[in-house]
N, C-alpha and C positions, 0 to 999 in steps of 0.2 A: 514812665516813672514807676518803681517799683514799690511795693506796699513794704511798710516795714514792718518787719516778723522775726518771731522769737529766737528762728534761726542764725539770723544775722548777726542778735544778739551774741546766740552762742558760739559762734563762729570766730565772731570778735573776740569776744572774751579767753575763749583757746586758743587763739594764735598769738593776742598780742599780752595778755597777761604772765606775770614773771612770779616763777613756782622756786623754788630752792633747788630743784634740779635745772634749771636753766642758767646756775652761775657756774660760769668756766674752771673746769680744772684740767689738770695734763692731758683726760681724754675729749676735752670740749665742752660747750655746752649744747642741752639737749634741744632738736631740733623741734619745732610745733609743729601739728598738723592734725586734718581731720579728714573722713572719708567722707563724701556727701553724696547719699546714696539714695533714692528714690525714681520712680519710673518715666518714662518721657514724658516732657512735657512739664513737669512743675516746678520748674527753675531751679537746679542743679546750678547750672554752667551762669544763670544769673546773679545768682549768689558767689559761685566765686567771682566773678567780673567787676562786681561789686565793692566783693573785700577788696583785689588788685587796685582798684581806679584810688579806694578811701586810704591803699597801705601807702602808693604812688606819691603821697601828697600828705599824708597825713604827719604831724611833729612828732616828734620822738620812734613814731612806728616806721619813720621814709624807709623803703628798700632801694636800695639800689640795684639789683640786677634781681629783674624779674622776666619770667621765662612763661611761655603758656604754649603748651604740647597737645597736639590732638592724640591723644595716646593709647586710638584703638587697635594700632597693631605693632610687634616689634621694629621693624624699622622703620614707622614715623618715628618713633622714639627714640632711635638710635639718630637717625635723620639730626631731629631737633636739639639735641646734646651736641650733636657735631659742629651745626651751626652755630651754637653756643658759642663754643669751645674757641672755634676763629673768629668769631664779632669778639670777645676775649683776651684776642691774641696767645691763646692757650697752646697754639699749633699754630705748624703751617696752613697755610688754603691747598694744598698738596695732601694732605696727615687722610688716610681713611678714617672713613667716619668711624669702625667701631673701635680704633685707636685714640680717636677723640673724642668720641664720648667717654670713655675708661676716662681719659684725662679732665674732663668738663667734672667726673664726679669724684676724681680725686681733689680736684680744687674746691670744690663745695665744702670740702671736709676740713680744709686748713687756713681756708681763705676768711679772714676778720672781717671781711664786709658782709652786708644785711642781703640775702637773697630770697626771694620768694620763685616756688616753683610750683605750676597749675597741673597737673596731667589731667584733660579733661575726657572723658569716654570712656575710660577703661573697661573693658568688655571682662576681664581674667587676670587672676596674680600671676599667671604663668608667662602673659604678651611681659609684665617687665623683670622677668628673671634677669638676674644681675644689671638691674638696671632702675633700682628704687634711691631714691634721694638717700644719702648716710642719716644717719638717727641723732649723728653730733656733730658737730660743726667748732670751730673756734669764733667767731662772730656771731650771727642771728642766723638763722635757717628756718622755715616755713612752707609748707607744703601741703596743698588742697587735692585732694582726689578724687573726680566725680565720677558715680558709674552705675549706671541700672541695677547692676548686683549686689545683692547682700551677703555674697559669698564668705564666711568668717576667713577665709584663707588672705580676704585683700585685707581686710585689718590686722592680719599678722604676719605677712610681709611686708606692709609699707612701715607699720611701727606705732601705725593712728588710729585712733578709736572710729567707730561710727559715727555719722549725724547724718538721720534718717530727716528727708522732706517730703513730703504730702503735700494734698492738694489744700485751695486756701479756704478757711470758715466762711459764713457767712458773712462777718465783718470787713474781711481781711478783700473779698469778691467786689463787696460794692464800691471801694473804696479805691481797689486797681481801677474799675469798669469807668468811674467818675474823671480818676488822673487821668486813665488812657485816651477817652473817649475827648474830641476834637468838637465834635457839635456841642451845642449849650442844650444841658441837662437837667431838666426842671426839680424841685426839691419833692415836689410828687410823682416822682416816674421811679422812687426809689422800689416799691411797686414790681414794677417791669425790669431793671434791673435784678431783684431778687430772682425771679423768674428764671430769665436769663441765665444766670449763676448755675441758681439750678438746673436748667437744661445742659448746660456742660461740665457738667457735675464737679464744679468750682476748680477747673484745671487749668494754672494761668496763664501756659503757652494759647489755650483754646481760647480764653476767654481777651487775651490783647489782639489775636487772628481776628476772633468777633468784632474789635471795637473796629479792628483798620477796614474789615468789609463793610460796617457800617458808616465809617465818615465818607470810605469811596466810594458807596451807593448812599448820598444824602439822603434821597428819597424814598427809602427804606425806613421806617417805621420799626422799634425795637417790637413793636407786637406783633407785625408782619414778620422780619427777621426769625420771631420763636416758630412762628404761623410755619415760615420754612425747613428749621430745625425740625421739626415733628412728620415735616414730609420725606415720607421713607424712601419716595421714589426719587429723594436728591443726594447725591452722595458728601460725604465729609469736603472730599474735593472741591466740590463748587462752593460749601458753602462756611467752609475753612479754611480758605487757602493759603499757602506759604505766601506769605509777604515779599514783595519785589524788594530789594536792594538792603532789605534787614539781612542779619548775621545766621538768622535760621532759616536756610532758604527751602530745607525738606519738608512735605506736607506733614501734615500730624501721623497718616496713617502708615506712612515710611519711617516716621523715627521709632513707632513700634514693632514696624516688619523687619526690621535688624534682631532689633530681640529674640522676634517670633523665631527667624531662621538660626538666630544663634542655640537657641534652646529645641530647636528640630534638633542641628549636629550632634547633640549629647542627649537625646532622646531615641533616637533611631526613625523620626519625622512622626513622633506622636504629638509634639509639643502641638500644631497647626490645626490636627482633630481635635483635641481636648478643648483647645479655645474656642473652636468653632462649636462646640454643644454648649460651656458654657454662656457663648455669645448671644443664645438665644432663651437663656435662662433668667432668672433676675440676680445680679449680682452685686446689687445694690441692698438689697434683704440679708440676703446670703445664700448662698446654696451648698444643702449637704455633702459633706465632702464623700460618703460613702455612692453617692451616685455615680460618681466619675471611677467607680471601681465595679462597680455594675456588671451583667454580663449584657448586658444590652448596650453598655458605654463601653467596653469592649468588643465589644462585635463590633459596632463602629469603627474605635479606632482602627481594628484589624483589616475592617473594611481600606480605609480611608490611607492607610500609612502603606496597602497593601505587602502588609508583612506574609511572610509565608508560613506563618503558624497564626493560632492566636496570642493576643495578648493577655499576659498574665498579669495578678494584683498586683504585684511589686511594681512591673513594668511600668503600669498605670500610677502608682506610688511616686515611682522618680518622678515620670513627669509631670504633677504634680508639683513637686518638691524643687522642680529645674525651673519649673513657670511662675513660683512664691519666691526663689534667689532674684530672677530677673525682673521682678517687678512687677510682671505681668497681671499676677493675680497675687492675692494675699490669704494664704494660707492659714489660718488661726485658730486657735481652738474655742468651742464652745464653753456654758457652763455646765453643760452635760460631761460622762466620760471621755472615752476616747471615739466613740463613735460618735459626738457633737461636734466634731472639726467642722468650720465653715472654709465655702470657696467665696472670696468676695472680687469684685471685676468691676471698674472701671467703667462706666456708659457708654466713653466714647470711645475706649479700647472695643469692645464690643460691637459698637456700631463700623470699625475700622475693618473686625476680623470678617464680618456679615460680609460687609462691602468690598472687602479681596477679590480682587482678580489678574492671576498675572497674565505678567507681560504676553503677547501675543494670543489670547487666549477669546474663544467664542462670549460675546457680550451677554449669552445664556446661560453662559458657567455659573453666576451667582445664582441664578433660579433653581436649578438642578442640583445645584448645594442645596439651599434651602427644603427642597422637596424632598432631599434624603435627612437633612442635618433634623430634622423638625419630627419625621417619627421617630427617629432611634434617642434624641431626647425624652420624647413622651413614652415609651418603653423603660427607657434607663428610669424616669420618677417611678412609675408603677413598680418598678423590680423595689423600691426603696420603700414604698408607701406601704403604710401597715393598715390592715385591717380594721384595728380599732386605734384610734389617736386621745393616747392617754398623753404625752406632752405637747400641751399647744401651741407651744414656739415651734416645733418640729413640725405638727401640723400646718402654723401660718407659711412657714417658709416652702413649705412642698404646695402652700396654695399659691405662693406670690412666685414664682418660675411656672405652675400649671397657667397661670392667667398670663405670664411673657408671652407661654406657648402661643396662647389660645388668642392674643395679640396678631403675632406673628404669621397665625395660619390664617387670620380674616385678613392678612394684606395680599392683592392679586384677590385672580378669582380660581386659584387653582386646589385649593385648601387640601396643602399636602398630609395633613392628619389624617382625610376622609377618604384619602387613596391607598390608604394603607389597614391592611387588615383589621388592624386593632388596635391602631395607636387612638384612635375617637374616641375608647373608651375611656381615657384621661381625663377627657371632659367633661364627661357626665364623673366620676369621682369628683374633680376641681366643685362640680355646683352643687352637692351631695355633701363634701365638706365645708361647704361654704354658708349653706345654710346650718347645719349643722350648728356650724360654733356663731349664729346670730346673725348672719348677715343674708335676712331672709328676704330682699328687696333684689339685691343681686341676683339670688340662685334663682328666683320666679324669673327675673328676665334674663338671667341665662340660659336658663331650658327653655323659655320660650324661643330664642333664640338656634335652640339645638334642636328642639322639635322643626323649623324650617329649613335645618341644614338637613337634620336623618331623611327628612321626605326626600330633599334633592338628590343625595348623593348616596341613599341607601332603598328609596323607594318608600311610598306610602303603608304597606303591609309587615314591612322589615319589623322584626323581633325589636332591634334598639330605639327605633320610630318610635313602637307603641311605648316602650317602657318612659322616653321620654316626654311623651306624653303623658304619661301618668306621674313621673316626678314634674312636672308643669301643677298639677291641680293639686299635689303636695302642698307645694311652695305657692301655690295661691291660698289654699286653704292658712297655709301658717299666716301668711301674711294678712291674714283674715277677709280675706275674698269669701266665700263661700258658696256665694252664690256663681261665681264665676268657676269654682271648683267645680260643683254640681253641672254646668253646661260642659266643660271640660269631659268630666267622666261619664258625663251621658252619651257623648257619641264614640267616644272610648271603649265604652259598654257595645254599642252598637258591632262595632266594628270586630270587637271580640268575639260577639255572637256572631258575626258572618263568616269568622276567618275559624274559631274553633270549636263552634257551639255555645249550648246556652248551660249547659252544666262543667263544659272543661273548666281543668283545673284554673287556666290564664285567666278566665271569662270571672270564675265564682271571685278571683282576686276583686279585678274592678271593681263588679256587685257590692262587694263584702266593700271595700272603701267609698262606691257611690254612698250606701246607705249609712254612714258614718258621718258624710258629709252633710247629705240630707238631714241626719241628728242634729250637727252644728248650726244648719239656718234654722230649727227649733223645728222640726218635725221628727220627735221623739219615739212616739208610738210608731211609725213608720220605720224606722229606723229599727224599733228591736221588731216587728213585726218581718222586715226584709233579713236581719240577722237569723231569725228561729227559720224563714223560710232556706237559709245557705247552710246554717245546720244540720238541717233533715236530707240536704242534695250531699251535703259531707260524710254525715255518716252512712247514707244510701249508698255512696259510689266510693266507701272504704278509702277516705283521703286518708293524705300523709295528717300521723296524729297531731303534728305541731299547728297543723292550718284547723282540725278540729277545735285545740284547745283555744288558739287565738280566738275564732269568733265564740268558743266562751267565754273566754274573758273580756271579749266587746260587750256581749251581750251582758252581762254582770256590770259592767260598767255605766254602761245606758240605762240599764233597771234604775241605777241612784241618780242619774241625771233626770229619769222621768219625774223623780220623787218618790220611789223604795225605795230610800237610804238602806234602811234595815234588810230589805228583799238583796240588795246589790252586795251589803254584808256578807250576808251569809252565803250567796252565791259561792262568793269570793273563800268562807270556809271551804269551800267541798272542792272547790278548785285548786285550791293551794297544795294537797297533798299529790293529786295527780299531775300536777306541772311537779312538784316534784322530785315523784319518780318518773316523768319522762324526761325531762333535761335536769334535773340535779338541783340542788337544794341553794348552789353558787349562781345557777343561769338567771342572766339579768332578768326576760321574763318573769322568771317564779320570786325575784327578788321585788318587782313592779307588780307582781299582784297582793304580795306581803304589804305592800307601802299602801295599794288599793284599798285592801280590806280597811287600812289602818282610817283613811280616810271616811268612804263610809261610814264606820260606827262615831266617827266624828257627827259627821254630818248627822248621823242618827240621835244624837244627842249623847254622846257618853264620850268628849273629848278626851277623858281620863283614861280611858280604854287606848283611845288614839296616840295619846302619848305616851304610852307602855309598851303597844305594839313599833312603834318607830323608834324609841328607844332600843328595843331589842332589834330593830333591823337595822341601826346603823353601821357599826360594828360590823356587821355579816358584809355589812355593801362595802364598807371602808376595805375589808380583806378581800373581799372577792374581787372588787372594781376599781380601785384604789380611791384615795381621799378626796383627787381633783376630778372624779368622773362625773358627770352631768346627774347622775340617778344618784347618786351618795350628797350631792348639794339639793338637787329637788327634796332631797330627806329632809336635810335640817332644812329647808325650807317650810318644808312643812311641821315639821316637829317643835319650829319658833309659832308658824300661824294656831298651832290647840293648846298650845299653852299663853295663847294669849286668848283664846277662847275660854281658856278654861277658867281666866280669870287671874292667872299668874302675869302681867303683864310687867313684868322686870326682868322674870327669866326669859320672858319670848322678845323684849327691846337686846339684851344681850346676846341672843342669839342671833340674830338680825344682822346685831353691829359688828361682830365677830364673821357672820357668813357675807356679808356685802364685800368687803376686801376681799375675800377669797375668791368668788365669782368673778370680784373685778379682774383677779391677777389670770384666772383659769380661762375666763369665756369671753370679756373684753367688756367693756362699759357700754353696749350696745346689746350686748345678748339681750333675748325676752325673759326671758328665768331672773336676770340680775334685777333688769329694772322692775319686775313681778313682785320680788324683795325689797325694794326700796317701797313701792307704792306700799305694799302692806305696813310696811316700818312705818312711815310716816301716818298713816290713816290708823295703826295701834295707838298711835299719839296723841288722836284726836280726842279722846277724853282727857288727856291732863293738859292741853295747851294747843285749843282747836286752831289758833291762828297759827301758830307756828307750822302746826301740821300741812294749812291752805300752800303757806311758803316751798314746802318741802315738795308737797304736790304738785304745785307748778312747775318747780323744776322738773317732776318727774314725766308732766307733760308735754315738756319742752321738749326733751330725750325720746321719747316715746315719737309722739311728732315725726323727728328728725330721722330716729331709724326703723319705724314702722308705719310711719304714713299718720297722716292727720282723724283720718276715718276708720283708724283700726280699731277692733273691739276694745283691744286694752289700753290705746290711750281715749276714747270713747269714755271706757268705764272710773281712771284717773280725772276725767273731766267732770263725773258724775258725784265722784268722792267728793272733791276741791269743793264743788259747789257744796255738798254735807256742811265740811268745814267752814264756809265763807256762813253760815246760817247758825249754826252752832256757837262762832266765831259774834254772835251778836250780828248779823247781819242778812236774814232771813229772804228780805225784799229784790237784796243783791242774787242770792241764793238760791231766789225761785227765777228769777231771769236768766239765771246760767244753767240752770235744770230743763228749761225750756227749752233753749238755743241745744241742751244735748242731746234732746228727745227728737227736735227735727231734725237733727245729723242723722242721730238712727235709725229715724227712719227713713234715710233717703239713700242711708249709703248699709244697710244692713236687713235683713230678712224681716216682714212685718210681725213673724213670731220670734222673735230674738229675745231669747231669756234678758240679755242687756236693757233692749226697750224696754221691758216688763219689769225691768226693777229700777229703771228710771222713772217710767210711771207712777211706780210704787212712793221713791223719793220724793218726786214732785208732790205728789199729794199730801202728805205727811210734812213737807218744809211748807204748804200752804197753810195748813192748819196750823205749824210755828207764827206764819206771817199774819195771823191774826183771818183767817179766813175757816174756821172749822166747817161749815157746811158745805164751803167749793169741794175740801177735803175729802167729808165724809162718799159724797157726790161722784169723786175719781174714782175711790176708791172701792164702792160701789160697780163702779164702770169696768174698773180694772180686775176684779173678783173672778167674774166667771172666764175670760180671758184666761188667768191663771191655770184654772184647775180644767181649763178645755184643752191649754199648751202645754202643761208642765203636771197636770195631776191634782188634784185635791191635798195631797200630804208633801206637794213640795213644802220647802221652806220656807218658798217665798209667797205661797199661797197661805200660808197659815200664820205668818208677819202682816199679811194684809188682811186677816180677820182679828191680829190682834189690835192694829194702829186704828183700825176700823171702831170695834170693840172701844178702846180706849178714848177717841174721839165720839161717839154715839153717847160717850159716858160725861167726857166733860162739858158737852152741850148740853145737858139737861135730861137727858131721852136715857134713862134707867132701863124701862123694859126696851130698849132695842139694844142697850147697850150688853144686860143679860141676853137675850137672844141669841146675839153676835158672839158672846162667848160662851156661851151654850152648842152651838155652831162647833167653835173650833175645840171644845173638850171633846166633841166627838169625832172630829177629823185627827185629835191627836192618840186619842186609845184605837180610834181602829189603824193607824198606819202607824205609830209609833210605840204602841202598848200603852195598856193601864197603870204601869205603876212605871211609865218613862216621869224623869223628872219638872220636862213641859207640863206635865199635866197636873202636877203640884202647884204650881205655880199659876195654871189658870181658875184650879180650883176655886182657889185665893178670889181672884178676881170678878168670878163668877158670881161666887158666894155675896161679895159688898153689894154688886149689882140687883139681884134678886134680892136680896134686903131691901135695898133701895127702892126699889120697884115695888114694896109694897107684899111680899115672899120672907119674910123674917125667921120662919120653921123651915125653909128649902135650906136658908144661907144655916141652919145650925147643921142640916144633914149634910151639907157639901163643904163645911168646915173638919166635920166629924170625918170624915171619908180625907181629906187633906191632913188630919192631927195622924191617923192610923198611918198613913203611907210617911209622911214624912218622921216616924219613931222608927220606920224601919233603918233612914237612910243616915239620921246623927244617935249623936249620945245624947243619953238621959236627960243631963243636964243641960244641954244646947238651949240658950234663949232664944228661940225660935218657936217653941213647943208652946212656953208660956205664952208668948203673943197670939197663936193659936186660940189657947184655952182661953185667953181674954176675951178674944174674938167671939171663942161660943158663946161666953156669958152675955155677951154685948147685943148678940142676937136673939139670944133668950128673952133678956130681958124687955127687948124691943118684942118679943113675938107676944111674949106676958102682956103688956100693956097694949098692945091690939086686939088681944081675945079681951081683956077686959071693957075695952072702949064697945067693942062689938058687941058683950053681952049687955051692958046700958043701952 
């Protein structure tokens, strides 16, 4: 039973509906018809079969002499006219046929009865030169033409427009699959039927084959069935096969090996190579049309067609162009230029060309194809693959044919990539761009993967061994392994030192990323301690200056992560101009240390500074990088994070909500950078509507979770927020149980000094003093102090948040002089690491000052007000009320110091 579709509609509609040119005049009326043109297999020939059976019987539309011609070559066609002509009595049974056909289509022309004529297969307008139906008729006249081709020449010799058919939707699949299928089909197995569908990529000659193999192996299971489909080592053959005693009695892979060879003939035998490279492509994505014009997809063909020159563009051009008439592939263009053309294929065309072998041929011939088909693809992508992938549709699609490839070559154990020079290195690009645009789960287990192939088939010492092994602790490190990084590049290190030394340049590489790593599990000091020691080997042994400046700018880096904001700043000055005049004022580098400095002085306390500096480097990155480059989004990402620092939080929500679409469209809703955006967007939120913000969060935990693992630092640190929120939110008890449950994750799945633990600690302590517990608080917090300033330095941030939360708890317990103490403590940890007249320390002054009053110091608090009134006239105007509250302040302590000296002189 066939699905009904829009075609049918149309079909109907154009043959039996009556136009004003359809009423008769002296030259006739006009004949109907239509071309139906799509590639085997998706019911062409069912569709006219169809109209014929509904015209046969139908009222007002009955024909009376209908005719149905296989009419892929000139004399079936002559043939069938002739036969015509004498069922007819047009002629004698004597009359030559091409004398009776002339006469079969002169009578079409003048004869007043209703005729319907089929040509089905038409291969070329040229097989029916002088032999197309007349355009006028004196009665009714109607005419279907089916044919692989879209050749415009057949709609302008037959006289009938086109009606292009494809394969069926998703609607259109389950609902054949339902009719066809003869077993009883549960209303939940809809399910496994989609599936299904999908697996023969909705093509409905494949998919009625599937249902009849399926009722004549009862015992076949539609999940077992796909279980079989997937098995490479089964051919279409067995497991598609032509149906006995049905009307289509050729396999699938024969109704398109007609094509294939009709499109060699006008090719010169290119059409059968070009399929065969796409074949193992994805062609379902699309594949860039520029590959198949390649000199590496040339060589191929020239290989393969054994021509006696090579093959030139055009050459490759046509066929192309012979392969999108015939149906075979579909030639399209992109949204890009003209070098955005897509090649799209068919699964099971594909799976058809793989699985070729002709007639009388060694049952090893597919292998030996494979073995060649499989490098000179992965050549042909690299000739195409750019350098830098500034459009990510272009980048997905040369990752979704690398990963066909890389498919392809793990089936067998002969892994035709790895026997060839150079095509392996495809792969390590495929998991380099992979992680790259976010999908950092993959590329860790693809090089771990590749690192077990290079040792096999290239040897344990081999150059792309080790590199793969170090893009291995990459992509563990992103995916926030760390620690596993660290074992990674320790024996990585080792091996380097045996094979090149302990100063080569390969070796200082490792070193230089070991001790990077080692920063990220929270061993800081170490880290810049092993960077100065790669510096001194760098400049001793006159490296190349870029490998110099690089562990500058690590080292400058690390400084602000030890906690020298201010020290990593100004690094970051005196480095800036020498990056660039070595690589130029445009080179991404000197553009990433421009966005560095900017952060730092952030972090140092002068966001304002930070959003002046990223400001001015937007613009430079937008031109030099373009607008969608990863390092131009990491800007405004951060240029929305200081201006929400800075206290502008309406310009940094819109910037957010502006850059989160953009990210989405550029890097995919998975990258770490995107969801990095949402989590801040949402957690900026948390002071004007803490609940809302928990909701946001969750979902951003959800996401994180899903494409970076449950124990990654950053969905870790989203879990840490949420709980903030669910406490803030009015819900404190909740708060500190999810704060809890975050602190054992991290410490079970993350380094014991992990800056994340250390500021979960931090939270923890601080949401218990919300929960009504101030001395468990003060107690952590305590605990958690010198931990701080032993991992992270005394002038981290977060060590000096936990002398404030400290401070300010010590203070609303009751306990004034510890609570001055405590902030006595941190005025001095902030003028020596962040300067005396930084704005923190205004603000602790403040604070210090109530305390020491409090405590019983009422002449301290008037000198440490005086010292806060002096700094803060530098930093507003005159008139700022600010100044007054100050000067209140001193009186208030005056006057409290006044009535102590006098109590004390009594």
């Amino acid at each position: 039973m066939l699905v009904e579709r829009a075609h049918r509609e149309a079909l109907t509609r154009a043959l039996d509906s009556l136009e004003d040119s359809d009423v008769g005049d002296a030259a006739g009326a006009a004949v109907r018809g239509h071309v139906i043109t799509g590639t085997g297999g998706v019911g062409k020939t069912c569709l006219a079969a169809d109209y014929c059976r509904s015209a046969a019987v139908g009222a007002g539309g009955a024909v009376d002499v209908l005719i149905w011609v296989t009419a892929n070559t000139t004399p079936a066609v002559t043939g069938a006219y002739a036969q015509a002509a004498r069922e007819l009595e047009l002629v004698p049974s004597s009359e030559n046929s091409a004398s009776a056909a002339e006469q079969f289509l002169n009578w079409l022309r003048i004869t007043d009865r209703s005729w319907l004529i089929v040509l089905d297969d038409v291969h070329s307008p040229g097989a029916l030169e002088g032999l197309w139906p007349p355009r006028r008729t004196a009665g009714r006249g109607r005419v279907i033409v089916t044919t692989r081709s879209r050749e415009s020449d057949l709609a302008a010799a037959s006289g009938h427009p086109f009606l292009s058919v494809g394969v069926f939707n998703r609607e259109e699949s389950l609902t054949h699959l339902r009719n066809t299928l003869q077993r009883a089909v549960s209303v939940g197995a809809d399910a496994e039927l989609a599936g299904l569908a999908d697996d023969l990529g909705h093509l409905p000659l494949a998919l009625s084959r599937a249902a009849a193999y399926l009722d004549y192996n009862a015992s076949c299971s539609i999940a077992r069935y796909r279980r079989l489909l997937a098995d490479r080592r089964l051919t279409l053959e067995r497991l598609i096969p032509a149906v006995r005693g049905s009307a289509a009695t050729s396999s699938l892979a024969a109704l398109w090996d007609i094509s294939v060879e009709q499109a060699d003939q006008h090719t010169g035998m290119l059409a059968r190579p070009m399929l065969e490279l796409a074949a193992v492509l994805d062609g379902t994505t699309g594949i860039p049309a520029p590959l198949f014009t390649s000199d590496a997809a040339r060589d191929w063909l020239t290989e393969r067609s054994r021509a006696d020159r090579t093959v030139d563009e055009f050459e490759a051009e046509h066929t192309l162009a012979t392969l999108d008439r015939l149906h075979l592939i579909d030639h399209t263009p992109g949204e890009g230029g003209d070098d955005a053309w897509l090649v799209r294929v068919h699964q099971l065309i594909q799976r058809a060309v793989r699985e070729q072998q002709p007639p009388g041929s060694s049952p090893d011939i597919r292998r030996q194809r494979r073995n060649t088909v499989l490098p000179a693809a992965a050549h042909a992508l690299l000739d195409i693959w750019p350098d830098t992938a500034h459009d990510q549709d272009h980048a997905q699609r040369l990752r979704a044919s690398a990963r066909s490839l890389a498919t392809h070559d793990q089936d067998g154990e002969s892994h035709p990539l790895w026997q060839d020079y150079t095509a392996y290195t495809l792969l390590f690009r495929l998991g380099t761009s992979a992680g790259e645009s976010g999908d950092i789960s993959w590329a860790r287990a693809h090089f771990d993967a590749l690192r077990s192939l290079a040792h096999q088939h290239l040897g344990a010492d081999h150059p792309h061994t080790l590199v793969a092994r170090g893009e291995l602790s990459r992509w563990q490190s992103q995916a926030g392994d760390h620690a596993r990084a660290v074992q990674t590049l320790e024996i990585l290190e080792a091996d380097h030192i045996r094979l090149f030394g302990y100063e080569a340049p390969e070796t200082l590489v490792t070193r230089h990323n070991l001790a990077v790593e080692r920063g990220e599990t929270g061993d800081t000091h170490g880290t810049i301690a092993a960077l100065t020691e790669i510096l001194a080997v760098r400049r001793r042994n006159r490296a190349d200056r870029g490998a110099i400046l690089s562990t500058l700018h690590n080292l400058s880096y690390w400084k602000g992560v030890a906690g020298d904001a201010a020290g990593a700043a100004a690094a970051y000055r005196e480095l800036i101009p020498v990056m660039e005049e070595a690589f130029g004022a445009d080179a991404e580098g000197t553009l990433t240390a421009r966005h560095n400095l900017a952060r730092w002085l952030g972090e140092a306390g002068n966001p304002a500074k930070a959003i002046s500096l990223l400001e001015a480097l937007l613009p430079d990155q937008t031109r030099a990088l373009g607008p969608r480059h990863l390092r131009t989004l990491i800007t405004r990402q951060s240029l929305a994070r200081w201006q929400g620092a800075a206290g502008d939080a309406d310009k940094a929500i819109a910037g957010y909500q502006t850059l989160i679409p953009d990210m989405d469209e550029v890097l995919g809703p998975d990258h770490p950078e995107l969801l990095t955006s949402r989590h801040n967007l949402a957690y900026l939120r948390a002071k004007i509507d803490p609940a809302a913000a928990a909701e946001n969060l969750a979902a951003v935990i959800a996401d994180r979770t899903r494409a970076l693992g449950a124990h990654h630092r950053d969905t870790l640190s989203s879990r840490q927020c949420h709980a903030l929120c669910l406490g803030w939110a009015g819900k404190p008890q909740k708060a500190v149980q999810a704060l809890e449950d975050v602190l054992r994750d991290q410490r079970h799945h993350l380094a014991p000094e992990d800056a994340g633990t250390l500021s979960t600690r931090h939270s923890l302590a601080v949401m218990r003093g919300f929960a009504g517990a101030p001395q468990a608080a003060i107690a952590e917090l305590q605990e958690l102090l010198p931990d701080q300033e032993r991992i992270l330095g005394p002038g981290h941030p977060q060590a000096l948040a936990t002398l404030e939360d400290l401070g300010r708890l010590q203070g609303t317990t009751g306990d004034a002089q510890a609570a001055s103490d405590t902030y006595q403590v941190l005025l001095t940890q902030i003028e020596r690491h962040l300067g005396p007249d930084h704005l923190a320390a205004l603000s602790v002054l403040d604070k210090l000052a109530m305390w020491r009053g409090r405590a019983g110091h009422p002449r301290e608090a008037v000198h440490l007000l005086i010292r806060m009134l002096t700094g803060t006239r530098r930093l507003v105007d005159p008139a700022h009320p600010i100044l007054s509250t100050i000067t209140d302040n001193i009186a208030h302590w005056l006057n409290q110091a006044d009535i102590a000296e006098q109590r004390h002189g009594r």
